[in-house]
Every structure is written in C-alpha cells, then in structure tokens.
C-alpha positions in Angstrom: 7.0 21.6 -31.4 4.4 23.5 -29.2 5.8 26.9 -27.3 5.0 26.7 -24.1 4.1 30.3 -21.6 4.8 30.1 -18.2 3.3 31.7 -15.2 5.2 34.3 -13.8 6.7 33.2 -10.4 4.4 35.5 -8.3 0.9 34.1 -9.6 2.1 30.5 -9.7 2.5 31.2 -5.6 -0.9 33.0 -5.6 -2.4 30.5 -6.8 -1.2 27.7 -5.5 -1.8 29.5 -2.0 -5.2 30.0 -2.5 -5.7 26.2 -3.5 -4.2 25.1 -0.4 -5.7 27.3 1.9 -9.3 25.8 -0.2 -8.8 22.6 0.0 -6.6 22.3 3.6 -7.8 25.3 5.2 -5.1 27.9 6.4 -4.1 26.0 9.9 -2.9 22.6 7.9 -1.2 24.8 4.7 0.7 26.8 6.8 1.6 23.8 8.5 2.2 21.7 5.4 4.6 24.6 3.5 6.3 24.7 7.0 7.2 20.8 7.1 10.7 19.8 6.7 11.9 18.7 3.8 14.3 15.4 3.4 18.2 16.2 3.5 19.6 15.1 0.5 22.6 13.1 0.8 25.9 14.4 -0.9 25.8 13.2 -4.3 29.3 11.0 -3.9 27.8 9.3 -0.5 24.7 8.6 -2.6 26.8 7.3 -5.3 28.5 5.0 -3.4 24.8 3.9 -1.6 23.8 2.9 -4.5 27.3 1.1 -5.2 27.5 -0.8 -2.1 23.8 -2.6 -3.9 24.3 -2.9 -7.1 25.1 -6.5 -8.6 27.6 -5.4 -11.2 27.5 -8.4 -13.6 23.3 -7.9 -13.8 24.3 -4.3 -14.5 26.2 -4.9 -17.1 24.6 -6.9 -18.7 21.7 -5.0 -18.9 23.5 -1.9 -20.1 25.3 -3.7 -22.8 23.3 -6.6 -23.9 22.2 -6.4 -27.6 
C-alpha cells in the first residue's frame, strides 16, 4: 500500500486561493467562499426522511437476497 503526504493545511488554502482568484477573479471567489452552505438536517429527522420513502419489502430484499 502506497503512503500518502499531505499538504499542510496552510498551503492547501494558499493554493487553492490563488486558483480561485485565477480562474474566478477576486470579486466572484470572495463571493463564492462567502455563499451559504446547506443546513444539514439532524441526523434522526434525516433518518426518518428517508423512512417515510423507503418500500421496506424492496429493501429487504435487496439487502438479503442471495
């Protein structure tokens, strides 16, 4: 298995700063680091989303079929 070396925190941002600011220009990267993110739901509400849509039978089947 291959080691991998990560960037140190700092020069990930640096870099990734200086690629948006390229590409975007400075106005529309400010503005796209600035953009709000999505709330996520509570993990229990999102658990019981997914509940509420799920065809159980289908599911189990698929989970235990051979």
């Amino acid at each position: 298995m291959k080691c991998m070396n990560y960037m140190e925190e700092e020069a990930v941002i640096k870099k990734a700063m200086k690629v948006l600011i390229k590409e975007l220009g400075s106005v529309e990267a400010v503005r796209f680091i600035n953009m709000p993110r999505k709330k996520r739901l509570e993990s229990v509400k999102r658990h019981r989303e997914w509940q509420k849509q799920l065809d159980k039978d289908k599911f189990l089947t698929d989970v235990f079929s051979t």
